[in-house]
BABA-888366 format. One record per residue (C-alpha): residue number from 1; residue in three letters; chain; x, y, z. Coordinates in steps of 0.2 Angstrom, whole numbers. Each point is the difference from the previous one (the first is absolute). Layout:
<pts>
> NUM,ALA,A,X,Y,Z
...
</pts>
This chain:
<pts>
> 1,UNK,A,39,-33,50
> 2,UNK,A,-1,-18,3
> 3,UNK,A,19,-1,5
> 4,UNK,A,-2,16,11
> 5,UNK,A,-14,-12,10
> 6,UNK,A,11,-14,-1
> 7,UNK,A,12,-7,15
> 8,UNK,A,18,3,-7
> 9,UNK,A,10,8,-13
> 10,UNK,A,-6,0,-19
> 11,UNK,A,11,3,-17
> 12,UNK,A,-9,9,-11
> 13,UNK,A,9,-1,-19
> 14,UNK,A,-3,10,-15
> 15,UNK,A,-12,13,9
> 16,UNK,A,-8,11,-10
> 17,UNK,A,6,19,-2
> 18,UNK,A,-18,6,-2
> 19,UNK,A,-6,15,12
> 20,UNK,A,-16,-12,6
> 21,UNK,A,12,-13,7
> 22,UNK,A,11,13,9
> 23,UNK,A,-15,7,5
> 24,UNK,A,-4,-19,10
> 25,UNK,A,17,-1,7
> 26,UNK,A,-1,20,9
> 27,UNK,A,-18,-6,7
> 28,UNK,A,7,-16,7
> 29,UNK,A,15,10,9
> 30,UNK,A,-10,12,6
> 31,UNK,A,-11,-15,8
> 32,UNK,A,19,-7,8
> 33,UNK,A,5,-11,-13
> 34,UNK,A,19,-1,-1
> 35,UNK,A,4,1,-20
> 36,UNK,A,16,4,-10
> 37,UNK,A,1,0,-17
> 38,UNK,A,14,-1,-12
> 39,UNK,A,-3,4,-18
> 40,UNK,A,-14,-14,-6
> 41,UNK,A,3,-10,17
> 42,UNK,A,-9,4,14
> 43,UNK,A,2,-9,19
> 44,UNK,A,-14,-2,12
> 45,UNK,A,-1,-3,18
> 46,UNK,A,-18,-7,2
> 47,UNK,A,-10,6,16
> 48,UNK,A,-7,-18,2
> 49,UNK,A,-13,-3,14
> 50,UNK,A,3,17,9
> 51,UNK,A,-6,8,-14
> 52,UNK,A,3,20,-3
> 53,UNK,A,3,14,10
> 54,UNK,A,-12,15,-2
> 55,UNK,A,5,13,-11
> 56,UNK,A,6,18,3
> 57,UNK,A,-8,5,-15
> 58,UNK,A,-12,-2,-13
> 59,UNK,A,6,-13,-12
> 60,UNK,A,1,8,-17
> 61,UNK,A,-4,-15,-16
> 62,UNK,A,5,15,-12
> 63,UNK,A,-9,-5,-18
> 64,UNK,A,0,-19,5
> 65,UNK,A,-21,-7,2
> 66,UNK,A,9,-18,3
> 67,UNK,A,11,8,16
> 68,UNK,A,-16,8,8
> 69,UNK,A,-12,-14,-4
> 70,UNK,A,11,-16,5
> 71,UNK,A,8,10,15
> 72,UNK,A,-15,6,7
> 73,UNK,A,-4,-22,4
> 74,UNK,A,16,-1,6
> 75,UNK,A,0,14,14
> 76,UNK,A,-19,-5,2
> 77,UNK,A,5,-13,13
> 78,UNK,A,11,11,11
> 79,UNK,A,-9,6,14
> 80,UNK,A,7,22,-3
> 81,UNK,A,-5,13,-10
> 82,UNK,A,6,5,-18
> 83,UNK,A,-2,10,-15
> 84,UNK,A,3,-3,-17
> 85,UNK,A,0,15,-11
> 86,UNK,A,7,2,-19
> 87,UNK,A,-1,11,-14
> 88,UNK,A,-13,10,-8
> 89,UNK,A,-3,-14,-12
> 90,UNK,A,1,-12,13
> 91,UNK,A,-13,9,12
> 92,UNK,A,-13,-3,-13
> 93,UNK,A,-1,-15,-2
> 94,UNK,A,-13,-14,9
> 95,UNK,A,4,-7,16
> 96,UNK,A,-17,-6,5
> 97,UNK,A,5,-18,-7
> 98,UNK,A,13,-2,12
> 99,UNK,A,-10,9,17
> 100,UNK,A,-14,-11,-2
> 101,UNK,A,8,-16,2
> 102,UNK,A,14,7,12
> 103,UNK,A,-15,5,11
> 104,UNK,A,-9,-15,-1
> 105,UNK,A,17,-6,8
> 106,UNK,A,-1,9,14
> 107,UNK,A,11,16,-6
> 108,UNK,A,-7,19,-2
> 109,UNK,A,5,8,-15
> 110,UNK,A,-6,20,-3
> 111,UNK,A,0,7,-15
> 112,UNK,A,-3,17,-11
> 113,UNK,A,-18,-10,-6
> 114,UNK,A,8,-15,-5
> 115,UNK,A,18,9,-8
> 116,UNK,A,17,2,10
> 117,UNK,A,8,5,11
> 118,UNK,A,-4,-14,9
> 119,UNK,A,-2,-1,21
> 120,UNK,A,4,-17,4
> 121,UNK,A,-3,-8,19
> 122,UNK,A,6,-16,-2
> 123,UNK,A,-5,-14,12
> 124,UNK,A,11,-15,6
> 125,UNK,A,-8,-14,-3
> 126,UNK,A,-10,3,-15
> 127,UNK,A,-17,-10,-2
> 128,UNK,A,1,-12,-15
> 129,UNK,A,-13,2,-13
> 130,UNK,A,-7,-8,-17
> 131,UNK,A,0,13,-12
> 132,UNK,A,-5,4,-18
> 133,UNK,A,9,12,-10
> 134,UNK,A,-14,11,-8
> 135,UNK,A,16,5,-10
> 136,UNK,A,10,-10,-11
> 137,UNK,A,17,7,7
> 138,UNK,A,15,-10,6
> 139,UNK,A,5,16,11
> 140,UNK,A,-17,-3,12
> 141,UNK,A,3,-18,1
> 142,UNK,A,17,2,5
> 143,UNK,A,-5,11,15
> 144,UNK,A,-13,-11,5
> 145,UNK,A,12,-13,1
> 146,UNK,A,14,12,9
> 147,UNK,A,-12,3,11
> 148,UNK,A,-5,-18,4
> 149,UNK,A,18,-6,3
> 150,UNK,A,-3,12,18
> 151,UNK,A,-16,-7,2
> 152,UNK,A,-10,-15,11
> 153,UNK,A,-5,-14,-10
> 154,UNK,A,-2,-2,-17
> 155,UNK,A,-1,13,-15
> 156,UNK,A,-9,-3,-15
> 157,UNK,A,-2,12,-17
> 158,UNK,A,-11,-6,-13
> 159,UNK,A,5,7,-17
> 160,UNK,A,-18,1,-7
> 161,UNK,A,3,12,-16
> 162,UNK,A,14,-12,-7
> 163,UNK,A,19,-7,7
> 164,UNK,A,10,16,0
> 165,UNK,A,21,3,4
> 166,UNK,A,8,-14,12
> 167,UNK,A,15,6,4
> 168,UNK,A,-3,3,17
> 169,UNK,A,-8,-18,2
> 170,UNK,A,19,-6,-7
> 171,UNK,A,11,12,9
> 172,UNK,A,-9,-7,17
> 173,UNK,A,1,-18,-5
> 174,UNK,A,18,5,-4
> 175,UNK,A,4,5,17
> 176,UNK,A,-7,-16,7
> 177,UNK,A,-21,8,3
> 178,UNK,A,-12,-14,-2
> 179,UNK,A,-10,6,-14
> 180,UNK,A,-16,-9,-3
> 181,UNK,A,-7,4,-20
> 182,UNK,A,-15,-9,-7
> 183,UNK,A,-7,3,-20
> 184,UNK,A,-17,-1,7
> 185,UNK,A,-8,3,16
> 186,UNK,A,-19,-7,4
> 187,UNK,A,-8,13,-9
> 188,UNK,A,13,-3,-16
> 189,UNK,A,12,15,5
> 190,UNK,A,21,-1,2
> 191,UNK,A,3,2,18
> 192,UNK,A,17,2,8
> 193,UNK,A,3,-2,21
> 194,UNK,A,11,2,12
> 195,UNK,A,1,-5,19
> 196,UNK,A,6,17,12
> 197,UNK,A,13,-1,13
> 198,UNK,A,12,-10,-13
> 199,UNK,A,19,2,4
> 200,UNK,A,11,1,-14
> 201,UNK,A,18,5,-4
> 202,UNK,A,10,12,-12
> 203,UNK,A,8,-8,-15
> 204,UNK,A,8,5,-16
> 205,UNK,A,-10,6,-15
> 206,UNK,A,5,4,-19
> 207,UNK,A,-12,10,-6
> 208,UNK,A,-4,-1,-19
> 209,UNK,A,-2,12,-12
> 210,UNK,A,-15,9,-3
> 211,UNK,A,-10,-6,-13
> 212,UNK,A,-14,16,0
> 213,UNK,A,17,10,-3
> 214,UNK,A,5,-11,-13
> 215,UNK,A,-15,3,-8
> 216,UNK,A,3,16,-9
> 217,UNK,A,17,-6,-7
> 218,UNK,A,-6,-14,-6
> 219,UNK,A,-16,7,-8
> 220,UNK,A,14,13,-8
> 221,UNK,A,7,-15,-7
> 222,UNK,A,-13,-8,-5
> 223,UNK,A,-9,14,-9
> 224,UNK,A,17,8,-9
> 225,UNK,A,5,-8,-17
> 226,UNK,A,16,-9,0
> 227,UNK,A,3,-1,20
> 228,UNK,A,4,-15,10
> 229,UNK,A,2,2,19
> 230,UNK,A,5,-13,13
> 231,UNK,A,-4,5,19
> 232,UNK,A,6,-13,14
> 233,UNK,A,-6,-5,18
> 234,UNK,A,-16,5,-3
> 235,UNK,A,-13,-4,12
> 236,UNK,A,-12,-13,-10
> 237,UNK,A,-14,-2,14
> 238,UNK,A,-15,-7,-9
> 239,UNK,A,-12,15,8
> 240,UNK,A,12,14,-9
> 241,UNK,A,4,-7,-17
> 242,UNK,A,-17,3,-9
> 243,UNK,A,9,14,-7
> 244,UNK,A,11,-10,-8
> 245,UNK,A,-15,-13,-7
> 246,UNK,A,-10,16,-5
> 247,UNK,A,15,4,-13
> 248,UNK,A,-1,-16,-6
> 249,UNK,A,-17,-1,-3
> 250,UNK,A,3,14,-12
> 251,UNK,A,12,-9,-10
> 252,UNK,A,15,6,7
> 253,UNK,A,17,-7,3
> 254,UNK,A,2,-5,18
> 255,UNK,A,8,-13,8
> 256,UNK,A,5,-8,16
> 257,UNK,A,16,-7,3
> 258,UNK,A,10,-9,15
> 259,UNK,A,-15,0,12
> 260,UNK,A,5,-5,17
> 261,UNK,A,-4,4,19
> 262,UNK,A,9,11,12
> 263,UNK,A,-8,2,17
> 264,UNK,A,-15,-7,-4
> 265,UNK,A,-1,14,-14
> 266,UNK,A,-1,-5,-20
> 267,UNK,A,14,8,-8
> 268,UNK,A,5,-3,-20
> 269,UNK,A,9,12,-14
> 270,UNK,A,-14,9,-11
> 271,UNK,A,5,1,-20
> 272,UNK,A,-9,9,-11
> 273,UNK,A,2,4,-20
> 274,UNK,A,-7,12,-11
> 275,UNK,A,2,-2,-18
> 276,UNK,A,2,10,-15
> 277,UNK,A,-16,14,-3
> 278,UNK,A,-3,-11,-16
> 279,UNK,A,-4,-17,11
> 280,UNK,A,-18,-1,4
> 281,UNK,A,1,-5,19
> 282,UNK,A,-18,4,10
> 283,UNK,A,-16,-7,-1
> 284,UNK,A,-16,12,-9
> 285,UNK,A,-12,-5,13
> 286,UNK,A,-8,9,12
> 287,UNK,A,9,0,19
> 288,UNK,A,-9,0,14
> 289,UNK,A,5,1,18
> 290,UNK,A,-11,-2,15
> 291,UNK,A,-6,-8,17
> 292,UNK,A,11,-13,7
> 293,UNK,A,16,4,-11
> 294,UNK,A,0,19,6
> 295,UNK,A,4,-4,19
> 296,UNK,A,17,-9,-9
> 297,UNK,A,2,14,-13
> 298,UNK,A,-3,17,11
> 299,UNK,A,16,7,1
> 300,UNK,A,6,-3,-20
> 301,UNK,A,-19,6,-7
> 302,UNK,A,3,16,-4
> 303,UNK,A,17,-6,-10
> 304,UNK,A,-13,-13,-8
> 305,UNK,A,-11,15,-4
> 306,UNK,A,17,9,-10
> 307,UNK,A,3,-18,-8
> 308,UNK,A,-17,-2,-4
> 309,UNK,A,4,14,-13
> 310,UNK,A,11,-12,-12
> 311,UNK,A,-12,-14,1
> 312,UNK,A,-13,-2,-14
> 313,UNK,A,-17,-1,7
> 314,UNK,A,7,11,16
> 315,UNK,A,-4,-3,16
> 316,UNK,A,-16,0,14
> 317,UNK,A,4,1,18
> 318,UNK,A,-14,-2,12
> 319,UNK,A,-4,-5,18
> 320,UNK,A,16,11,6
> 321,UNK,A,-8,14,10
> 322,UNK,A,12,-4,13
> 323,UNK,A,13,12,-13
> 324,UNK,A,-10,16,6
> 325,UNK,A,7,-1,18
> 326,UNK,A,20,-5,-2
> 327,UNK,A,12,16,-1
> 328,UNK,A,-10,7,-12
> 329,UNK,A,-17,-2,-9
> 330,UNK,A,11,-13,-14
> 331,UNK,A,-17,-2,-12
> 332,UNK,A,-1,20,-1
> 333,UNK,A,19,1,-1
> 334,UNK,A,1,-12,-14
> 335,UNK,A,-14,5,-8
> 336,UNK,A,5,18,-3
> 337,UNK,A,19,-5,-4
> 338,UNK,A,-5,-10,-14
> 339,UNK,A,-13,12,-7
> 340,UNK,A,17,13,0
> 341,UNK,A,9,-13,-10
> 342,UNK,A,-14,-2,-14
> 343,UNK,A,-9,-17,7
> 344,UNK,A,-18,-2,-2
> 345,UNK,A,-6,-6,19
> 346,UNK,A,-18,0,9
> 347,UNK,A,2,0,19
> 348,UNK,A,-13,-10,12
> 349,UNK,A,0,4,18
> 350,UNK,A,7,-19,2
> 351,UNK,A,14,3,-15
> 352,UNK,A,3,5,-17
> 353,UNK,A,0,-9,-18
> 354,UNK,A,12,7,-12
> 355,UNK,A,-7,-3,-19
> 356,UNK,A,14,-8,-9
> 357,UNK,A,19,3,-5
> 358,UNK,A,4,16,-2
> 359,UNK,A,17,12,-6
> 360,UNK,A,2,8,15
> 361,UNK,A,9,17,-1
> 362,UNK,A,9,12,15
> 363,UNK,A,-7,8,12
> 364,UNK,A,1,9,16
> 365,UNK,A,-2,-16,14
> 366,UNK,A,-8,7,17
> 367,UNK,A,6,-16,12
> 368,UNK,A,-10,8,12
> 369,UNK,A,14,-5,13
> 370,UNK,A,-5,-19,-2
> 371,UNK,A,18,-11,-5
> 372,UNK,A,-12,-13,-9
> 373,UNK,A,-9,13,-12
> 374,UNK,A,16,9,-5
> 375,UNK,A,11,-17,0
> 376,UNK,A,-16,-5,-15
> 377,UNK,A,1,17,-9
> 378,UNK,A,19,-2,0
> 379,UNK,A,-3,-17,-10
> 380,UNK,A,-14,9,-11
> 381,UNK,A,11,15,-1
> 382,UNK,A,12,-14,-10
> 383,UNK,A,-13,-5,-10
> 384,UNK,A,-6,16,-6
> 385,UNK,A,5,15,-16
> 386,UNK,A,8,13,7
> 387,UNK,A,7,6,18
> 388,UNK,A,-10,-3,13
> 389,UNK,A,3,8,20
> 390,UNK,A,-4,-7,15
> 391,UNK,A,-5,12,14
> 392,UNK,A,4,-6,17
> 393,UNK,A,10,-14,-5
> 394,UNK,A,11,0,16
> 395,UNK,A,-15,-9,6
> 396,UNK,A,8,-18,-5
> 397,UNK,A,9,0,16
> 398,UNK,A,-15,-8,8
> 399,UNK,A,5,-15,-6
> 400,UNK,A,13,1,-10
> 401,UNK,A,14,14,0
> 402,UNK,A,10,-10,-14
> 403,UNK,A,-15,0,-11
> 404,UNK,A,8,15,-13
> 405,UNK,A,19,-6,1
> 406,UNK,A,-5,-18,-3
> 407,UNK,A,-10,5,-14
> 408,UNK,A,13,12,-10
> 409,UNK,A,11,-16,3
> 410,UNK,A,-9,-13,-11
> 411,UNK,A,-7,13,-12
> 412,UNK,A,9,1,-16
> 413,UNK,A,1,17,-9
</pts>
């Protein structure tokens, strides 16, 4: 998205294959964007200051939250009319996080009562704001920064519940955005600004692994008797590897190795070791997740939920309501999976605590079409005595179609 704004050509390397980020690059042609792409290498010509053309039709985000949420601030400031549709999972989740602030900005954004499809008139220039994300979500704060780079003045988002993602914060900085971010505001929050009408340029990027896909192999690693996995060119941004610390915390053999940047991204080889059954590796202590690490852990909780199985004392995870609105409702789905598999778990409306280590055993999985549920039942499926099925598996496409293949790869028989 940023290189599409950008004056110039961008490079794009190692691209992911997921459906979400296809989903990104159809949206964008259909707003004029000249993109080719070639295996994991995609070119952008950037729109620059004349910004986009109106599309001729609505602009379908597929499964993808981050597209719709994140595009909507970027077409905010182009004075046309759009709409941004998506799936059936898509259409119910909550926009009214993003139409507030874009409104405040000068856009008008109609809704099905706060849920997509999304009606966008877009106003060029935007007004700048200060705003305060009544959300912890990386995805708001990245529109309401989007939108700012079309706006007059300077835009300010005040993270009140807790520092959440900065990728987009980098990736603008990156591209030569003056990026203005402050631990503490007046009134003790972080903020992050940026000044509107700001001309910038394309440039070449090498985009790093994912680490929130990483997750479920290394957690398979960790949690199997006898494995030892090494993943490279891994992204290590600080706001994404509480996972990895989480493990750790629990005893588990995790390290980081050749830490490095590459545009302005941390990036490093994960190692990770599991010893034989007989070695006593965890902690017997009770584990408990909640308030500012949930914001930092919200996509990998559920797989910390199937983990939280093996670990003495089990696992509490509070404070995460936010897990009821993604693809799925991911505390019901998690809840109800483990209960197939034998685990003794008590669901709250803001998470779930699962009671302590547990010999899970097969069952039949119902992803229920979200790629992160099936991708942690697939590792629990490991774990477990007996076979297991996963209905609606094909759903890892999402985010990441290689998911099974890459897995039957490293799994020793």
């Amino acid at each position: 998205m940023i290189a599409a704004l950008a004056d110039g050509t961008s490079s794009l390397s190692n691209f992911s294959t997921s459906q979400d980020c296809a989903a990104t690059l159809d949206c964008l042609r259909k707003l004029g964007v000249s993109i080719e792409r070639e295996g994991s290498s995609v070119r952008v010509e950037g729109a620059g200051r004349q910004g986009f053309r109106a599309p001729a039709e609505s602009l379908d985000c597929g499964n993808s939250g981050s597209t719709m949420r994140m595009l909507s601030g970027v077409i905010a400031g182009h004075s046309f009319v759009s709409t941004l549709t998506g799936d059936e999972s898509l259409r119910a989740r909550p926009m009214s996080r993003i139409i507030e602030p874009l409104e405040l900005m000068g856009a008008r954004v109609i809704s099905e009562n706060g849920r997509p499809p999304l009606r966008i008139e877009g106003r060029n220039p935007l007004k700048a704001i200060s705003y305060e994300l009544p959300v912890a979500s990386a995805q708001v704060k990245s529109c309401v920064l989007f939108a700012g780079l079309r706006a007059c003045g300077r835009t300010e988002v005040v993270e009140e519940l807790g520092a959440t993602r900065d990728h987009t914060e980098r990736m603008l900085e990156w591209f030569g955005v003056p990026v203005e971010t402050s631990d503490r505001n007046v009134d003790g929050f972080p903020t992050i600004a940026i000044d509107g009408q700001t001309n910038f340029s394309g440039g070449e990027v090498h985009i790093p692994g994912d680490i929130s896909s990483a997750a479920f192999l290394i957690a398979a690693a960790a949690l199997l008797s006898g494995s030892a996995l090494e993943i490279e060119s891994v992204g290590l941004n600080p706001t994404r590897t509480q996972f990895l610390r989480t493990l750790c915390s629990f005893g588990m053999d995790v390290e980081i190795a050749d830490a490095h940047e590459e545009c302005n991204e941390p990036v490093g080889t994960v190692r990770v070791r599991c010893g034989p059954a007989h070695e006593p590796r965890l902690p017997r202590l009770a584990n408990s997740l909640r308030g500012s690490l949930i914001p930092q852990l919200i996509d990998e909780l559920p797989l910390l939920a199937v983990v939280g199985t093996q670990v003495p004392g089990g696992i509490e995870i509070r404070d995460a309501a936010e897990l009821r609105v993604k693809e799925t409702d991911r505390i019901a789905a998690t809840v109800s999976n483990l209960r197939a598999m034998g685990a003794e778990v008590e669901e709250y409306e803001d998470g779930l605590t699962v009671a302590g280590a547990t010999d899970l055993g097969g069952a039949l999985i119902d992803s229920h079409g979200d790629h992160r549920i099936a991708m942690a039942f697939t590792v629990a499926a490991l774990l477990a005595d007996g076979e297991s099925e996963i209905a609606g598996a094909e759903c890892v496409a999402t985010s990441f179609p290689e998911f099974y293949e890459l897995l039957d790869a490293v799994v020793e028989r």
